[in-house]
C-alpha positions in Angstrom: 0.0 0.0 0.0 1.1 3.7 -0.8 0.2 6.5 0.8 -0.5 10.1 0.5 -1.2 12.7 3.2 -2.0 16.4 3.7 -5.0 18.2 2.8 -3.6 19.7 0.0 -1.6 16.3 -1.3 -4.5 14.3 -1.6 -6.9 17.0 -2.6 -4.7 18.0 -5.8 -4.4 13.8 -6.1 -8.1 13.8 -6.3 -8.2 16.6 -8.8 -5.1 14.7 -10.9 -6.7 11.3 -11.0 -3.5 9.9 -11.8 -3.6 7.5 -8.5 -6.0 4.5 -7.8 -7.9 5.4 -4.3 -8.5 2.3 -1.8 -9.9 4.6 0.9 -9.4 7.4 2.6 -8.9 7.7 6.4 -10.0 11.2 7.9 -9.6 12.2 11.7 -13.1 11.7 13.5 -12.3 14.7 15.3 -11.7 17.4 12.6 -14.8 18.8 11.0 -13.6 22.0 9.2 -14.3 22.6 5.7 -11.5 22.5 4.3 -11.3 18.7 5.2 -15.1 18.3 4.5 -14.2 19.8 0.9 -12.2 16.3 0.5 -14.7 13.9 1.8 -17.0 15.6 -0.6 -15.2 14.7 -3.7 -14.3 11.3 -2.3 -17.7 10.2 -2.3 -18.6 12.1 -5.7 -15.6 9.9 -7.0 -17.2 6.7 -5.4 -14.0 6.7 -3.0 -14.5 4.9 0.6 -14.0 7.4 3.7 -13.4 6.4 6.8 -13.4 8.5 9.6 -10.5 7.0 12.1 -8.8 8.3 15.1 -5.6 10.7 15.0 -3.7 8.0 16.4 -4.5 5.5 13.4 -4.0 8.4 11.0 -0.4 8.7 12.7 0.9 5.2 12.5 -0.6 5.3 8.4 1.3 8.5 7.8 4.4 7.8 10.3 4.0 11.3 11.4 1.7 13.6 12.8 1.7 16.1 9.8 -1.0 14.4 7.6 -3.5 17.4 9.0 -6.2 14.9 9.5 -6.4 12.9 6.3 -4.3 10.2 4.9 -5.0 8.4 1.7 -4.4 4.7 1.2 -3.4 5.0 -3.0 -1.6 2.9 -6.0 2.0 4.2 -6.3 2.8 7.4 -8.1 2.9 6.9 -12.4 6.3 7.9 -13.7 5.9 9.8 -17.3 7.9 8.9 -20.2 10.4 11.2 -21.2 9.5 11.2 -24.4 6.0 11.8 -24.0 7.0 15.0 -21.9 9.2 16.6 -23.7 6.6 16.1 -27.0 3.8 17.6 -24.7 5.4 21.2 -24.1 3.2 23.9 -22.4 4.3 27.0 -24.6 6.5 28.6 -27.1 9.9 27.1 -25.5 10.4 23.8 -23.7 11.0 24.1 -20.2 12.4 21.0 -18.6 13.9 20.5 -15.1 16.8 17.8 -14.6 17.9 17.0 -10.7 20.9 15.6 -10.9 20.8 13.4 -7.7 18.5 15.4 -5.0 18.5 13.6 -1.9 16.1 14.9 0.9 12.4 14.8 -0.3 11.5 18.1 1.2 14.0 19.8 -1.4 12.8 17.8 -4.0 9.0 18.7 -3.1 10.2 22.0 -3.3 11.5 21.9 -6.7 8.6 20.2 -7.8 6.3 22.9 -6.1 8.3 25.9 -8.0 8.7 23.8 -11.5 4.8 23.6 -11.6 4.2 27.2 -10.5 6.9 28.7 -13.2 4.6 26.3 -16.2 7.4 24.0 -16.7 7.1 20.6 -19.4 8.3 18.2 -16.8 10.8 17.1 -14.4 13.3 14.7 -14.2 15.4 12.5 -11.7 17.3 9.3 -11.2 16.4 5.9 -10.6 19.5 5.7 -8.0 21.0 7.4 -5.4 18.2 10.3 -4.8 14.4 10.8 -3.5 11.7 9.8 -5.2 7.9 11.0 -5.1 7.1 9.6 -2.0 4.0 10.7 0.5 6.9 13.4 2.1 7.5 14.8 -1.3 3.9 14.8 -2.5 3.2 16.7 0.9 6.2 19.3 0.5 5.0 20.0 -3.1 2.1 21.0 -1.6 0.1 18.4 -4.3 2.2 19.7 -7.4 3.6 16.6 -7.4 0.1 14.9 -8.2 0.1 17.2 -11.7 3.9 17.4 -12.7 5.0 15.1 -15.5 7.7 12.9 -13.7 10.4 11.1 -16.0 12.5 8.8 -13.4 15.7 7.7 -15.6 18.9 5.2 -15.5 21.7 8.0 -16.0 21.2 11.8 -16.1 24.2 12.3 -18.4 22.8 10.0 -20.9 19.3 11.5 -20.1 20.9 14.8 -21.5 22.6 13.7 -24.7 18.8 11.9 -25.8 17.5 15.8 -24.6 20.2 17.3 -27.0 19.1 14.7 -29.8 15.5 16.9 -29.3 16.8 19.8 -29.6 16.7 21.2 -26.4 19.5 23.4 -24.7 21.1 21.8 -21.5 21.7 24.3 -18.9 23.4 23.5 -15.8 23.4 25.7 -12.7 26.5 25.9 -10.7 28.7 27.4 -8.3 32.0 26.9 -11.1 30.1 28.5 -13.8 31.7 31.5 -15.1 28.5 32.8 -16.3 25.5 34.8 -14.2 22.3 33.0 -15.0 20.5 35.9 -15.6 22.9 36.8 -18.5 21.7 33.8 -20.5 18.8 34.5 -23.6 16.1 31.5 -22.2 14.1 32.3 -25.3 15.1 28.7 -26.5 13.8 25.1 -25.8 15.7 23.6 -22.9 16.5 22.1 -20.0 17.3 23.1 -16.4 20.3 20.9 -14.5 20.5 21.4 -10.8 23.0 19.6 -8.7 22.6 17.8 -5.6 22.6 19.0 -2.1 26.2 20.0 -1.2 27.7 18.1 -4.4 26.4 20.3 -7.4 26.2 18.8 -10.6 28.5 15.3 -10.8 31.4 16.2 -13.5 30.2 14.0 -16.1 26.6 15.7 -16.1 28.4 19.3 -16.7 30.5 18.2 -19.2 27.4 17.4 -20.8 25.5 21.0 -20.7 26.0 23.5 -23.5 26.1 26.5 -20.5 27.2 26.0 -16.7 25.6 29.2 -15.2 26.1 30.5 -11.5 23.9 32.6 -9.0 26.1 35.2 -7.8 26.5 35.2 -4.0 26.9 38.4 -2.4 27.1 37.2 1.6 29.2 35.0 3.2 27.6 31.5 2.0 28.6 30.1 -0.7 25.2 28.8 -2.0 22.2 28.8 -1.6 19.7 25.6 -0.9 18.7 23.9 -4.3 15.2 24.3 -4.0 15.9 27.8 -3.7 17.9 28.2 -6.3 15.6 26.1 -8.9 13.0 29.5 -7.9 15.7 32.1 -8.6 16.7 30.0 -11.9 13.1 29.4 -13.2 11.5 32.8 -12.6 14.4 34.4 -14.4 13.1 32.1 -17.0 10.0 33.3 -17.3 10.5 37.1 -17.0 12.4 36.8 -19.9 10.0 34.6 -21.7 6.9 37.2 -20.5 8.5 40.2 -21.3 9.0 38.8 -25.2 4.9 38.0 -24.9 4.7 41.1 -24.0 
């Protein structure tokens, strides 16, 4: 069993219908309307509710974050990376590559901001990094539920088949020489961000057309990737609205 919990996560899941509902446990002692909002779309969707104590809800989240509703759901449905890149939103491809993102809040996070700045997709590694789990679907805040997901074998291969699409491959990092707001975005590509503490692996920037950096005025050197991904992404589409424009 997989689950999902939050108001928000499994309200967006029930929006998405990209999951399989069993049921769905709410607190018997929560009666506000945001959480009555989800029990009414349960049962418009034919989807069991039970109504459990805060305890049970605990030990089926593993935390007391959940905010009164857990879901009990099929796993989450990777995309096809070729099916997302051919499905692009706008003008320009917008895609977002983590190269090896560990901790699930960051990569909720990322997720979150990738959805809000109308990017194609997002992808990350079968291997060595988080994966949409009920954390990250939580920390997205549900985005997860509506973000195109690729999960690939190798990132660096990943970005040669991107390259054979003819998107861009940018990669954002502390080494590179040039300030990512000095780049023209008005171009299909993608978006490389590093892992937490590690950046990009070498391989992976040998692999991207432009290594761009976030200047950092204070005395840290960096700046938390899910952070960064924001600074990177809305840059992106100032540039791209101010050419709508």
């Amino acid at each position: 069993m997989h689950y999902i919990y939050g108001i928000n996560s499994v309200a967006e899941a029930l929006k998405a219908r990209g999951r399989n509902f069993s049921w769905v446990g709410v607190s018997k002692d929560r009666h506000d309307l945001r959480l009555q909002r989800v029990v009414t779309e349960c049962r418009k969707q034919g989807i069991a509710v039970r109504f459990v104590t805060r305890a049970e809800l605990d030990q089926m989240a593993g935390n007391n974050a959940h905010q009164g509703v857990v879901a009990v759901t099929s796993a989450k449905q990777y995309n096809d990376l070729d099916d997302v890149v051919a499905a692009k939103r706008g003008q320009f491809s917008l895609m977002v590559v983590l190269d090896g993102i560990e901790d699930p809040h960051n990569l909720g996070a990322v997720i979150r901001t990738a959805d809000a700045a109308g990017a194609d997709g997002v992808v990350i590694p079968e291997r060595r990094a988080a994966s949409v789990t009920a954390i990250v679907a939580k920390a997205s805040a549900g985005a997860s539920e509506h973000m195109p997901i690729a999960k690939v074998t190798n990132i660096a291969r990943t970005l040669e088949d991107l390259k054979a699409r003819n998107l861009w491959i940018v990669g954002l990092d502390e080494r590179g020489q040039q300030a990512y707001d000095a780049l023209d975005y008005k171009m299909d590509c993608a978006i490389v961000l590093g892992a937490e503490g590690k950046g990009l692996h070498e391989l992976v920037g040998r692999k991207c057309d432009f290594l761009v950096s976030i200047p950092m005025l204070g005395k840290v050197a960096s700046l938390n990737v899910s952070v960064a991904a924001g600074v990177m992404l809305y840059e992106i589409v100032r540039q791209r609205r101010n050419q709508a424009q």
